[in-house]
C-alpha positions in Angstrom: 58.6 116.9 43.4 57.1 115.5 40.1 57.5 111.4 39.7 58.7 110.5 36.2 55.5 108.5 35.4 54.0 112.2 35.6 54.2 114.3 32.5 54.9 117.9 32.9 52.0 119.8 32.7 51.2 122.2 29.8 50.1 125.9 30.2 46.1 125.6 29.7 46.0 129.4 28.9 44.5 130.2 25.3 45.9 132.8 23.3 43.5 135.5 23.2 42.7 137.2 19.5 44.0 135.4 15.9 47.1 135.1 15.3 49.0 137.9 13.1 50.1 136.7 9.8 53.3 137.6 7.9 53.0 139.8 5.6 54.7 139.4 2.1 52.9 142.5 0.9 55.7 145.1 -0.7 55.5 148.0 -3.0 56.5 145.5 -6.2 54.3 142.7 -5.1 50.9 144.8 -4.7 52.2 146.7 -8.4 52.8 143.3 -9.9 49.1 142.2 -8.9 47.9 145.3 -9.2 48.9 145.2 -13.3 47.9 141.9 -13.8 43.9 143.2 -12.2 44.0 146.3 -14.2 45.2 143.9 -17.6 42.4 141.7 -16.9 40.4 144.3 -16.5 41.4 145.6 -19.8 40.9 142.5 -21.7 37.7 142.3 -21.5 35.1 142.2 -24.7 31.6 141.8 -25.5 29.6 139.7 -28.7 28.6 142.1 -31.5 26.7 141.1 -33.9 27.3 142.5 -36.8 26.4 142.0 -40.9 29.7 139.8 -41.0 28.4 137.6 -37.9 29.4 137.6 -34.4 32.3 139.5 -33.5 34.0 140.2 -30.2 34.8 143.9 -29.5 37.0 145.5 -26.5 35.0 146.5 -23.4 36.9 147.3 -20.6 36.0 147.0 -17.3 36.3 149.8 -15.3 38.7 149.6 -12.2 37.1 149.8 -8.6 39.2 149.6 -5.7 37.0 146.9 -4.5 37.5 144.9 -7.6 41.3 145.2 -7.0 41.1 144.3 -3.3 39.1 141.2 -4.4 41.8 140.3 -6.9 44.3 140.5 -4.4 42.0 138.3 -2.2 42.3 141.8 1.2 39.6 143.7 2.3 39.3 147.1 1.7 40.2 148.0 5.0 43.5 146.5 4.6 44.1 148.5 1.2 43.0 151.7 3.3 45.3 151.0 5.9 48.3 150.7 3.1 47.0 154.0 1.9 47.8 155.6 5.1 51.4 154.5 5.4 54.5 156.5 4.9 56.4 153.8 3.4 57.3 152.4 0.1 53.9 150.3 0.2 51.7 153.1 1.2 52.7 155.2 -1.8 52.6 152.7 -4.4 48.7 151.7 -2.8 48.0 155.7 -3.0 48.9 155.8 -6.5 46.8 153.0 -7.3 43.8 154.5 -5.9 44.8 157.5 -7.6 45.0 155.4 -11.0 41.6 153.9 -10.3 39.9 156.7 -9.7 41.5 158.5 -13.1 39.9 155.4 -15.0 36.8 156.2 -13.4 36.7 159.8 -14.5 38.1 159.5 -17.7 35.4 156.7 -18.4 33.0 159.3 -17.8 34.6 161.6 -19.8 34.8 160.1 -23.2 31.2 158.1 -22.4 32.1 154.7 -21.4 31.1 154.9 -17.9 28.2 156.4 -16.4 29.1 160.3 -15.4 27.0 160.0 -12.0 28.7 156.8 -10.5 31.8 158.8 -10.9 30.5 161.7 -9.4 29.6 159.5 -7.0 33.0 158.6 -6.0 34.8 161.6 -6.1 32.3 163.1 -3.7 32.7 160.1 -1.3 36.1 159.4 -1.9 37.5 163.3 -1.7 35.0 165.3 -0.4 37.5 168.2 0.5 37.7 168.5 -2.9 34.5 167.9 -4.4 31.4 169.1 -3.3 27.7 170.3 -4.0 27.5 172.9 -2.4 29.4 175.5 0.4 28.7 177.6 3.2 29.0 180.3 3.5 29.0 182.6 6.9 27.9 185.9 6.7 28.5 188.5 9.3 26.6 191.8 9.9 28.1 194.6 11.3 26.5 196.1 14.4 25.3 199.1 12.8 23.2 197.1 9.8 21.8 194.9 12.3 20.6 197.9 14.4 19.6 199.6 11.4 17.2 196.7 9.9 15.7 196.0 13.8 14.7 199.8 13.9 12.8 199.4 10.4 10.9 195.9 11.6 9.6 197.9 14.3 8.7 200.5 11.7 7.0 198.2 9.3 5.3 196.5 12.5 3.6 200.1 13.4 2.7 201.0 9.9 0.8 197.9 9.7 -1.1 198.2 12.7 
């Protein structure tokens, strides 16, 4: 029996791993945030000088993924695991990506952005759908294979 001078004692046990945070990620939060990145990114200019003096001219930054995952202060792997969800949140990050990686190409399109980089990314990003170059398997039928062993040994005899 415990005296009452004793105080009950506590369970010593740690918990193991961190603890898991709420999330107050939804689909209109992340396309809130997501618009204010791609605004910012939009805003950007550059100093010109020009025969009128300095001037400041639009020069958008291009969208990354990894720039919108540092804006929203995730990692990647977080946005990646959005992308692969089925819900309201996992669409709206998949159309994101998709919106990023239309900035990209367009950029490279009409010149702003370097043409390799987004090669580059579709490659990486969707390589089912973008690729170098293809396989192909060919398959000789019995009789062309016979046909083209029987000549080898031909050619080997002539040349002897």
């Amino acid at each position: 029996m415990q005296s009452k001078s004793e105080k009950p004692q506590k369970n010593t046990q740690k918990a193991v791993g961190r603890p898991r945070k709420s999330s107050t990620w939804n689909a209109e939060a992340l396309n809130e945030r997501a618009d204010r990145y791609f605004a910012q990114c939009d805003s950007r200019t550059k100093a010109v000088v020009t025969k009128e003096g300095l001037e400041y001219i639009p020069d958008p930054k291009p969208y990354t993924v990894e720039g919108l995952c540092v804006y929203l202060k995730i990692d990647r792997r977080l946005f990646t695991a959005w992308r692969k969800r089925s819900d309201e949140l996992g669409k709206a990050a998949e159309l994101l990506h998709e919106r990023i990686t239309a900035n990209r190409i367009e950029g490279a399109l009409d010149g702003r952005q370097h043409p390799g980089f987004a090669q580059f990314l579709l490659k990486n990003n969707d390589p089912e759908y973008y690729r170098d170059k293809v396989e192909v398997e060919n398959t000789v039928a019995e009789d062309a294979k016979a046909m083209f062993e029987q000549w080898s040994q031909m050619w080997k005899i002539q040349q002897q």
